[in-house]
N, C-alpha and C positions, 0 to 999 in steps of 0.2 A: 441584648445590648451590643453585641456583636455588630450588628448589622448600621449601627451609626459608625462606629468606628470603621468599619471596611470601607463607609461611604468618604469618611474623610482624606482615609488613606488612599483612596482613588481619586478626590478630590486634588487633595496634595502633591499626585504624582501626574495630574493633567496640569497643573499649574506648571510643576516645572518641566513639563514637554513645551509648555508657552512662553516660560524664561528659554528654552533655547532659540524659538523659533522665533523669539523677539528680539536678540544677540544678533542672528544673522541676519535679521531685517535692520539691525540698524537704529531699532524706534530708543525713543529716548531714555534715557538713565532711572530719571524716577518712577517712569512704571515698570523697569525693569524689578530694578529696586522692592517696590510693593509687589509684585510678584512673588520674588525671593522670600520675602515675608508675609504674606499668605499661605504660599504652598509650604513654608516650613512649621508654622501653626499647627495645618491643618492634619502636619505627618507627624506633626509630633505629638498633636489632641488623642487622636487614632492610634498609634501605638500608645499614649498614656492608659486611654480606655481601655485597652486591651490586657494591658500587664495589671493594671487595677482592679479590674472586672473579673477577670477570669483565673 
């Protein structure tokens, strides 16, 4: 069970290296936005799993 939650938590911390890299390009507000919200999902699924699970 492990191995889903690692994936998310790596999921979730490549999101937000793409909320940075999206800041200094400049792109628009609402995909930043879902960004921000995806990758906090997906960090927070992944540590849920984890403290749940194990």
């Amino acid at each position: 069970m492990t191995g889903l939650s690692t994936l998310l938590i790596v999921v979730g911390l490549f999101l937000a290296g793409g909320i940075y890299s999206f800041v200094k390009q400049d792109m628009p507000r609402s995909l930043i936005v879902l960004l921000s919200i995806g990758a906090g999902m997906c960090l927070v699924a992944g540590v849920l799993r984890l403290e749940v699970w194990n």
